[in-house]
C-alpha positions in Angstrom: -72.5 -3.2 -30.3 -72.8 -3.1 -34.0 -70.8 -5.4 -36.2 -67.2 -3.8 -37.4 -66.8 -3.3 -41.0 -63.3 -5.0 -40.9 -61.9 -7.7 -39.0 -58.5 -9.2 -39.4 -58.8 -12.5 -38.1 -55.8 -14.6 -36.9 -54.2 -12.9 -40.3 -50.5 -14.2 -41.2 -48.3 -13.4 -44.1 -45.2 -14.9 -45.4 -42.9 -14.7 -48.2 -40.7 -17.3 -49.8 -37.1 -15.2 -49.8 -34.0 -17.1 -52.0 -35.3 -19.9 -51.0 -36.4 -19.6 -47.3 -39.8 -18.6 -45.6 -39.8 -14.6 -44.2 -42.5 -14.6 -41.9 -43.7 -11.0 -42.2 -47.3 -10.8 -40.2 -48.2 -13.2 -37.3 -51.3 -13.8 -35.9 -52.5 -10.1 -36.5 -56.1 -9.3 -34.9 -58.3 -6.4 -34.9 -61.9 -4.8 -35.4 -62.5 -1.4 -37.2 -65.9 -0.3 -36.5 -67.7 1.8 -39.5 -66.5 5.2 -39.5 -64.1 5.2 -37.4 -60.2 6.1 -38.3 -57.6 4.0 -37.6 -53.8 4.2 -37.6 -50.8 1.5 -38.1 -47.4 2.8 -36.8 -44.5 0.5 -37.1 -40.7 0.6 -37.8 -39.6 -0.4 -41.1 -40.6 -4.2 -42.2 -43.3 -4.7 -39.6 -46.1 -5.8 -42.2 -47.8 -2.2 -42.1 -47.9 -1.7 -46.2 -48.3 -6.0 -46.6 -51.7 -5.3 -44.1 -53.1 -2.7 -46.6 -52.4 -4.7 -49.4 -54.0 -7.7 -48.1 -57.0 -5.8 -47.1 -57.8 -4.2 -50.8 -57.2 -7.4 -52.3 -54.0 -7.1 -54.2 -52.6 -9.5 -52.5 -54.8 -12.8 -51.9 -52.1 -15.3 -50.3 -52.3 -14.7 -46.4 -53.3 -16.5 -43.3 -56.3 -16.9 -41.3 -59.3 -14.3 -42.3 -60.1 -10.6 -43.7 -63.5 -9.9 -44.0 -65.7 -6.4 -45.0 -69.3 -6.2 -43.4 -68.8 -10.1 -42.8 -68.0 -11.2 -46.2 -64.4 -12.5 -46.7 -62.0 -10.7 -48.9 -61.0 -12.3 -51.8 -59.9 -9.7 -54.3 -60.6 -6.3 -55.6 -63.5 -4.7 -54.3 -65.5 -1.7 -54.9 -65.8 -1.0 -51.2 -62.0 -0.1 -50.1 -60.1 2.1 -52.4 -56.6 2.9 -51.8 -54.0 6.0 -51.9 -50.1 5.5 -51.8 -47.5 7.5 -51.1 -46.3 8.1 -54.2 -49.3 10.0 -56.0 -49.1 7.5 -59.1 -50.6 10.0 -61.3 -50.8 9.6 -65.0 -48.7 12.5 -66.3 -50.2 12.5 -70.0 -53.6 12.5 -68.4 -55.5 15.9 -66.9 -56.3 16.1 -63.0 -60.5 15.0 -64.3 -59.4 12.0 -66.4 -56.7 10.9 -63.3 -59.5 11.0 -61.4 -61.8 9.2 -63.5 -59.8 6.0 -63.6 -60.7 5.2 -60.3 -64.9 4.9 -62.1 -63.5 2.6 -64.9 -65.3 -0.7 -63.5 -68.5 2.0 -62.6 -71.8 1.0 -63.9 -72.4 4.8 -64.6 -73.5 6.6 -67.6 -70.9 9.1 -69.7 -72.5 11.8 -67.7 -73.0 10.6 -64.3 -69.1 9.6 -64.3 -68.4 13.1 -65.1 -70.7 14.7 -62.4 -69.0 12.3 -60.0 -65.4 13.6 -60.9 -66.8 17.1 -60.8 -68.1 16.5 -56.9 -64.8 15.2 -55.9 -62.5 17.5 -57.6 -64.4 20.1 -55.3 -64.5 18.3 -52.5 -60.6 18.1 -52.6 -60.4 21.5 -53.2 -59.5 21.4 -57.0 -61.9 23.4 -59.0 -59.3 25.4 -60.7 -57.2 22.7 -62.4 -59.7 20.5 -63.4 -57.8 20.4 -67.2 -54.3 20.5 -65.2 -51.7 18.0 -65.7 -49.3 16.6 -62.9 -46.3 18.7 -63.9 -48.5 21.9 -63.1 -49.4 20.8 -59.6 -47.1 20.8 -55.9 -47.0 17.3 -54.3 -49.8 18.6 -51.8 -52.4 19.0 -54.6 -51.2 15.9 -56.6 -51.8 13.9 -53.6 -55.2 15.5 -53.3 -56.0 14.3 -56.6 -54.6 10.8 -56.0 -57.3 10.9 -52.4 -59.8 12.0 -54.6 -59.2 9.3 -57.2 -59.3 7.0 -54.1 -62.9 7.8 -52.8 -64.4 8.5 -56.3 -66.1 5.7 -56.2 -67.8 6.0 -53.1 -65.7 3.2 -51.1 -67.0 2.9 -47.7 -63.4 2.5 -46.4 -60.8 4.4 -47.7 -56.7 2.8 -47.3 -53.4 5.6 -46.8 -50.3 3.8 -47.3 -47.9 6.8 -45.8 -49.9 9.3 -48.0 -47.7 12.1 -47.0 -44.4 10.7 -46.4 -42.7 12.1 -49.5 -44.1 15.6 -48.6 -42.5 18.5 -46.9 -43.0 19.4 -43.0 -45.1 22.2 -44.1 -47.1 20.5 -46.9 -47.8 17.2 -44.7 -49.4 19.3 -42.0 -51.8 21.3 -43.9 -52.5 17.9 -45.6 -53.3 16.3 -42.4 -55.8 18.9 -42.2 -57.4 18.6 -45.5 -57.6 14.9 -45.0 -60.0 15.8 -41.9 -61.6 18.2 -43.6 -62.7 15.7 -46.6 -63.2 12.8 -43.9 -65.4 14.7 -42.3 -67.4 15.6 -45.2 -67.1 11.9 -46.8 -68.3 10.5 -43.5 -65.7 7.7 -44.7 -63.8 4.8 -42.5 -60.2 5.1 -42.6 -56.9 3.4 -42.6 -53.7 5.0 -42.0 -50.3 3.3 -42.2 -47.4 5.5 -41.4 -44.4 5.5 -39.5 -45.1 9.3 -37.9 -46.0 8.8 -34.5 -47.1 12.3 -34.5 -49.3 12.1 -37.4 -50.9 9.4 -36.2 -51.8 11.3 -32.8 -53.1 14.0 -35.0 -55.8 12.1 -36.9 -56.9 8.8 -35.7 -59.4 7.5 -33.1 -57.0 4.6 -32.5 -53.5 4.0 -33.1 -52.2 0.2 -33.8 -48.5 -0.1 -32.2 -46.7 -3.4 -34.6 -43.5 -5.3 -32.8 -41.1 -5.5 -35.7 -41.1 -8.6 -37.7 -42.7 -10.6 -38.5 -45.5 -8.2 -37.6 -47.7 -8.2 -34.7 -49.7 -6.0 -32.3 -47.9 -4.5 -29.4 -50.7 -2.5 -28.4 -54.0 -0.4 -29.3 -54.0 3.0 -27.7 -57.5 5.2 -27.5 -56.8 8.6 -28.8 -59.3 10.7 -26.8 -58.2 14.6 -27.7 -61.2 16.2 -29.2 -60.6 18.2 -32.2 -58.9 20.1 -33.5 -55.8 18.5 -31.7 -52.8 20.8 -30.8 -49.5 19.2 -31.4 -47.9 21.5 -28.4 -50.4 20.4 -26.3 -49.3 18.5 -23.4 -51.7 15.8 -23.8 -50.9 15.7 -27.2 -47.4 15.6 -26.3 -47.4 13.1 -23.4 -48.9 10.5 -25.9 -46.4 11.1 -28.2 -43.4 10.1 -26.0 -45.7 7.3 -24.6 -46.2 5.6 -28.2 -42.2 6.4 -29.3 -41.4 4.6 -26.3 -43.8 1.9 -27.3 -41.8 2.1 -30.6 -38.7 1.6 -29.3 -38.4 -0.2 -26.0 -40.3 -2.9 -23.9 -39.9 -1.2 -20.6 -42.9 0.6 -18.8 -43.2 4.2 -19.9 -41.4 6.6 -17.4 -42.0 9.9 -18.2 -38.4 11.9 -18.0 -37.6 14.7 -15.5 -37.6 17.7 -15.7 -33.6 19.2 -16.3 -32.8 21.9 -14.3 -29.4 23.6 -15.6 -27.9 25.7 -13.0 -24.7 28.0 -12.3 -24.3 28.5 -16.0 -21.6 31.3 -17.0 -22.6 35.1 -17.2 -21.0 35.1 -20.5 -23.7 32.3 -21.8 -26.7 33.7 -20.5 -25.9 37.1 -21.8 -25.7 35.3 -25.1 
């Protein structure tokens, strides 16, 4: 078995609150492999967004171990770039020089930076507002250009801190799609924290259930429908109910009956 490309080892996070310890993550422990995609589903306050953070280095004060290809994380790197739910776009800059912030710390040459942007405003599907500015763009293609800002740089492991949440129903779902789509073509390992259960189904390979805090794994479940997944599946929705129930109670999973409703008025089923 090859080496994974992240390991959170024995991983624990606190935070000093008015005066007194929170405990936030305890004893968190997991293997990505290289290429695979990974989701975190929690309820609020379970360490999801603190586990992202930790693992692009903007936050260095943690417990036990995070390491990339071995090495232990100690910052910032080149090799793990990051998108957030809130696009975080620059509104006085164009959709190309939002983009291009994420190649500031590039050794590249004036034109190689701007072949670069070029590539990955097509690979998100952008050609047409390359001199657009934020205001002239819907929250689907604004976040597009905050993913694209995100893998610019050719990170080997790409970070979604609820990439989507702030999205409509509609616009989430054909985002979900695009983000395979551009996976697929990036040949990218991925990271998703979100508290849709359904979205997580969707995408990953494996989904990460936390206990609410201080943060821990409740249990890793093998997503195993080939794609393209079909939310009315039954598969698709047996896991569902499975991992809400995970969510929200510590009982084995029963499935529900089916209801039967019988003898209802003539009056209501001509209705």
């Amino acid at each position: 078995m090859n080496a994974p490309i992240v390991s959170f080892n024995h991983v624990g996070k606190s935070f000093a609150v008015n005066g007194f310890e929170l405990e936030a993550i305890r004893e968190f422990n997991l293997d990505i492999a290289e290429g695979e995609f990974v989701a975190i589903v929690g309820s609020s306050g379970c360490g999801k967004s603190t586990l992202l953070r930790l693992l692009v280095g903007l936050d260095t004060e943690f417990r036990g171990q995070i390491s990339v290809d071995g090495k232990a994380v100690s910052g910032i790197g080149g090799e793990r770039g990051i998108v957030f739910q809130e696009h975080r776009l620059f509104p006085w800059l164009t959709v190309a020089d939002n983009i291009g912030l994420g190649l500031v710390n590039e050794p590249l040459s004036g034109a190689q930076k701007q072949q670069r942007i070029k590539d990955f405003i097509e690979l998100v599907g952008l050609s047409d507002f390359t001199e657009a500015y934020p205001h002239q763009l819907s929250g689907g293609m604004a976040q597009r250009v905050a993913i694209a800002r995100g893998l610019v740089a050719s990170p080997r492991i790409l970070l979604l801190d609820e990439p989507f949440g702030a999205l409509d129903a509609l616009t989430r779902q054909q985002m979900q799609d695009e983000l395979l789509a551009i996976r697929e073509r990036a040949q990218i390992t991925t990271i998703l924290v979100t508290h849709d259960v359904e979205e997580a189904i969707f995408l990953a390979d494996r989904v990460v259930v936390m206990e609410p805090r201080p943060g821990r794994i409740k249990q890793v479940v093998d997503i195993a429908l080939p794609h393209p997944r079909q939310r009315s599946s039954y598969d698709f929705h047996q896991l569902r109910e499975e991992l809400l129930h995970e969510l929200t109670s510590d009982d084995h999973y029963q499935p529900s009956a089916p209801v039967q409703i019988r003898d209802l008025p003539l009056t209501f089923i001509a209705c």
